[in-house]
C-alpha positions in Angstrom: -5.4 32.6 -40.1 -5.6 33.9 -37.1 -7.8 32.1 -34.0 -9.7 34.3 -31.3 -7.6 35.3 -28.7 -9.8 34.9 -25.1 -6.9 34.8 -22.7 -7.3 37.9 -21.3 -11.1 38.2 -22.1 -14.2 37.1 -20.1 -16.7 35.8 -21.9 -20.3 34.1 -20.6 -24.2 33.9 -21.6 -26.3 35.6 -19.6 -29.8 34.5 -20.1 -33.1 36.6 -19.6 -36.0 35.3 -17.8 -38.0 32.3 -19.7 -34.8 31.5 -22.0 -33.0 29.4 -19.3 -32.9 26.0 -21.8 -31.8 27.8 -24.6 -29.0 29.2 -22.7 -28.3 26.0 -21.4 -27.7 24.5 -24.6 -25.9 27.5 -25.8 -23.2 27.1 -22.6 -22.6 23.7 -23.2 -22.5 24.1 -27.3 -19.6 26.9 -26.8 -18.1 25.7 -23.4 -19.1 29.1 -21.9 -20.2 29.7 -18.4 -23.6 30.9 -17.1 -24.5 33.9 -15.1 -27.7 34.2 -13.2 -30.9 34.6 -15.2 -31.7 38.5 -14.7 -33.5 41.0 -16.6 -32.3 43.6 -18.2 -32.2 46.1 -15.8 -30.4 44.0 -13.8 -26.7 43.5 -15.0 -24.6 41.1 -13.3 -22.0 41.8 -10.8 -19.0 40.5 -12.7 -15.4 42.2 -14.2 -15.9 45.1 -16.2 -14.7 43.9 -19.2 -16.6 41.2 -19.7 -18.4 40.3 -22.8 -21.9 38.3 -22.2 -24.0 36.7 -25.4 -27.3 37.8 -24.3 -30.4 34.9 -24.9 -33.9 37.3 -24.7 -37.4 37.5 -27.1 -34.8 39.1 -29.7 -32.7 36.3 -29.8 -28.7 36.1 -29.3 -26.5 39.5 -29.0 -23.2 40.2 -28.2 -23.3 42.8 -25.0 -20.5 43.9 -23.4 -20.4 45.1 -19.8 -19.0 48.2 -18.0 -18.7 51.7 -18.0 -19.1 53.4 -21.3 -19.5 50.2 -23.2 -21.2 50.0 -26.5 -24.3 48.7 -27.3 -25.6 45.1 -27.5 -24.5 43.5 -31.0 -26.9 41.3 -33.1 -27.2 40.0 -36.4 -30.3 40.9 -38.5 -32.0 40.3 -42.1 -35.6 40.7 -42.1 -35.9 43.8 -40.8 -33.9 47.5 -40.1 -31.2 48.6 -42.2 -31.2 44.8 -44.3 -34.4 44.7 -45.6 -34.0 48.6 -46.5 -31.3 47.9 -48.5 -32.5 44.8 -50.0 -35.4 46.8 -51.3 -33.7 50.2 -51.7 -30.2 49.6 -52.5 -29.4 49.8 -55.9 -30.0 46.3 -57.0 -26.9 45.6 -59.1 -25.7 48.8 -59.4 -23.9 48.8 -56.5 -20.2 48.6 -56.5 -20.5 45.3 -54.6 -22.7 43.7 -57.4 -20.2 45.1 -60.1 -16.8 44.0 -58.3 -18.1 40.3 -57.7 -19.5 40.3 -61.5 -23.4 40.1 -60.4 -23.4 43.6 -62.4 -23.3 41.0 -65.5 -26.5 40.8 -67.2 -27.8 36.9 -66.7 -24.3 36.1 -64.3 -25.1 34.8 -60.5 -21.9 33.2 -59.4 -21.1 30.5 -56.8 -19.6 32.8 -54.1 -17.7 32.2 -51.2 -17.5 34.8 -48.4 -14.4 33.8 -46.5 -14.9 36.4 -44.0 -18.4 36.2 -42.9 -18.8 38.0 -39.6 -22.2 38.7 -39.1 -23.4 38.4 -43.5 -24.5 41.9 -44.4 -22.2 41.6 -46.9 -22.9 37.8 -47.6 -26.8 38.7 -47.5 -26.3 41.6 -49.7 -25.1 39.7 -52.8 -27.6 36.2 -52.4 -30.9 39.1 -52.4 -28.8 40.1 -56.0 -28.8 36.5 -57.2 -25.6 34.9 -55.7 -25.5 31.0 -54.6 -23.3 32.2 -51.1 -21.6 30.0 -48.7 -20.5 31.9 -45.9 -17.1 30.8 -43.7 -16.8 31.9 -40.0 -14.4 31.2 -38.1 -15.4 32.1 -34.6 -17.9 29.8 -33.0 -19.4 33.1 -30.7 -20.2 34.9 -34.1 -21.2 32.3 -36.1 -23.9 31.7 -33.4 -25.2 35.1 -34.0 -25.0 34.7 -37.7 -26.8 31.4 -37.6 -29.3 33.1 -35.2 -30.0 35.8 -37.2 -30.6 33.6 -40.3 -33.1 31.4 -38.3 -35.2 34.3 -37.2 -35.2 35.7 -41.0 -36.6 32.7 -41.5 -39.0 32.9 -39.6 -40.1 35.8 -40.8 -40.1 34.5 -44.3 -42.8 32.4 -44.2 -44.7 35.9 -44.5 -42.0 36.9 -47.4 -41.6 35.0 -50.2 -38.5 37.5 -51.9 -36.5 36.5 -48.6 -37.4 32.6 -48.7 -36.1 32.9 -52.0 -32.4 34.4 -50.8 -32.2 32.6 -47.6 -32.3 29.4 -49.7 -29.4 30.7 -51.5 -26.7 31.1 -48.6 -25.0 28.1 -46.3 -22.7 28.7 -43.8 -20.1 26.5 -42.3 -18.3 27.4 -38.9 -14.7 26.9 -39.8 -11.1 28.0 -40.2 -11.1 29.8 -43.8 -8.1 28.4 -45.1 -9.1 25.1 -43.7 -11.9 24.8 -45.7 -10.4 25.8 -48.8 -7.9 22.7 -48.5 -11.1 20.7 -48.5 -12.1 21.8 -52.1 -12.0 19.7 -54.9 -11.7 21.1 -58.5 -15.3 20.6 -58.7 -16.4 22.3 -56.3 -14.3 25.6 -56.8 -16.4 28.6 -56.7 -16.6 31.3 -59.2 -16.2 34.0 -57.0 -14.3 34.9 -53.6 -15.0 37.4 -51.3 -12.6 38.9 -48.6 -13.1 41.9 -46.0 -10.6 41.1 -43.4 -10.5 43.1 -40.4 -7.6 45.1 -39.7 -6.6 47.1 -37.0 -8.5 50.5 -36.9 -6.9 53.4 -38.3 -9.1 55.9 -36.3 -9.6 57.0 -33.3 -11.1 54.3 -31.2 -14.2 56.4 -30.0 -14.9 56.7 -34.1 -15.2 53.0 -34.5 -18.1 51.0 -34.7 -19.4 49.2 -31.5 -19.5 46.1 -33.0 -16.1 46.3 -34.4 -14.9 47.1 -31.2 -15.9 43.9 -29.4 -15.1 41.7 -32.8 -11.4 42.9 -32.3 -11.7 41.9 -28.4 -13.4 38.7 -29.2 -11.8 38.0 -32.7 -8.5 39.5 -33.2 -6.8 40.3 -36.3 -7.4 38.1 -39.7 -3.8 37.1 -40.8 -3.9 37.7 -44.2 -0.4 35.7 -45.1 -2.4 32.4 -46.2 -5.5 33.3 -47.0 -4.8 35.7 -49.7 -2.6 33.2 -51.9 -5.0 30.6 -50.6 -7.9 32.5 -52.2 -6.1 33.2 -55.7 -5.8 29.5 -55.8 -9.1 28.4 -55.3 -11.5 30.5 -57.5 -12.5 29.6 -61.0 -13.0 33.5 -62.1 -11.8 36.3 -59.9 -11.3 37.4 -55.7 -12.7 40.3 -54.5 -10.8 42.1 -51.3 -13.1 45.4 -49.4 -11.2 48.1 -48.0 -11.3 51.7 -46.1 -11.1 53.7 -49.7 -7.4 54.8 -48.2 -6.1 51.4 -46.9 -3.0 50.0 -48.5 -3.6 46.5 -51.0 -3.8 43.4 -49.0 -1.3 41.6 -48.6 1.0 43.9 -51.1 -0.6 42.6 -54.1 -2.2 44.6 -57.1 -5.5 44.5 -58.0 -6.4 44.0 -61.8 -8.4 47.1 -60.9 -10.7 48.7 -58.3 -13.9 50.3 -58.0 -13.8 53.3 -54.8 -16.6 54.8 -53.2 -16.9 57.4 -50.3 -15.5 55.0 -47.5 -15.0 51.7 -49.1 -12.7 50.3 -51.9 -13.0 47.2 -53.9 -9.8 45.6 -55.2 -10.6 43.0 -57.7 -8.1 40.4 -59.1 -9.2 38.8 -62.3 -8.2 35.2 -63.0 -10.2 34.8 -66.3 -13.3 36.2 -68.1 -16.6 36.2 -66.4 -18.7 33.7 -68.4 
């Protein structure tokens, strides 16, 4: 797979006022340098370009500097748009329920998401019943996924429903492929789950702010291993997600798909769901 590319990219925490030791621990943790404690009015007089993981009362996001840059980036589950879906969504209606076989009366797989990012996705199918283990490869976005799983936490001491999922995903900071060659037999899940990021199609003011900075910080995923990889590993079928219009990964059929508005999933059977 491909590794994160930071040659030509600046990248630094920048802490807010009364977060100094966590920041500290943060810069040595990722071998990233410090700018000056300031608030958030105040943004530091560095490059342009420069991305900065922020350390405030919120926790950890991903803010890029400069003119006309997007929005600060974070990863959440307790609240906004995750815990809407979580209660709203569709439950195992949804295509993403049906395509990893959670649509399966009495079925809640052992899943791996080999693509984590910031597990909406991931999150999405342990609240349907899924045992998750969620792979990330780059140590800057696995901090914000691990951040944003510790403050769900938090929160679910007051939530009982979201104790119950959060004890239902692990994540591991590593190399997808990698960790596959670590499997035994045993220890094979039933399910895998892909959403690699490509280049974007559109127009670059059209895509989303946080896909922006993950292509800066992230690069491209290099399908050539994985996919075969994948195939390889999992006891009952891999499941790819892609724009609706987007070509098969890796120029291999699906068994069949299921297509929505914007998104496609591409599943590849390898035997019968139990």
């Amino acid at each position: 797979m491909s590794r994160s590319s930071n040659a030509k990219l600046s990248l630094a925490i920048w802490p807010r006022p009364g977060f100094e030791n966590r920041a500290d621990l943060l810069s040595r943790g990722l071998s990233l340098p410090l700018l000056p404690v300031a608030s958030a009015q105040d943004v530091p007089d560095t490059e342009q370009e420069q991305l900065t993981l922020v350390v405030d009362d919120g926790g950890l996001s991903l803010q890029q500097l400069g003119p006309k840059a997007p929005g600060p980036v974070r990863c959440e589950f307790a609240l906004g748009a995750a815990r809407h879906r979580r209660l709203y969504g569709g439950g195992r209606g949804q295509d993403i329920a049906k395509a990893t076989g959670l649509g399966r009366s009495g079925f809640c797989p052992k899943l791996l998401d080999l693509t984590a990012g910031l597990g909406r996705d991931g999150f999405i199918l342990a609240s349907l019943g899924a045992q998750v283990t969620m792979i990330e490869r780059n140590p800057i976005i696995y901090a914000l996924l691990a951040d944003g799983l510790s403050r769900a936490a938090d929160k679910a001491e007051e939530d009982p429903p979201l104790a119950e999922i959060l004890r239902r995903i692990n994540t591991v900071c590593q190399d997808s492929v990698d960790y596959l060659e670590t499997l035994t037999d045993q220890q094979y899940p039933d399910v895998i789950y892909l959403d690699p990021m490509f280049a974007p199609r559109e127009k670059s003011s059209k895509v989303k702010k946080e896909m922006q900075i993950f292509h800066q910080l992230v690069g491209l995923d290099d399908i050539g291993e994985l996919m075969p990889a994948a195939l390889g590993k999992a006891r009952y079928r891999v499941v790819v997600k892609r724009p609706v219009h987007a070509p098969v990964l890796n120029g291999c059929e699906p068994g069949y798909s299921l297509k929505g508005k914007s998104t496609r999933f591409d599943i590849y059977p390898l035997q019968k769901l139990p």
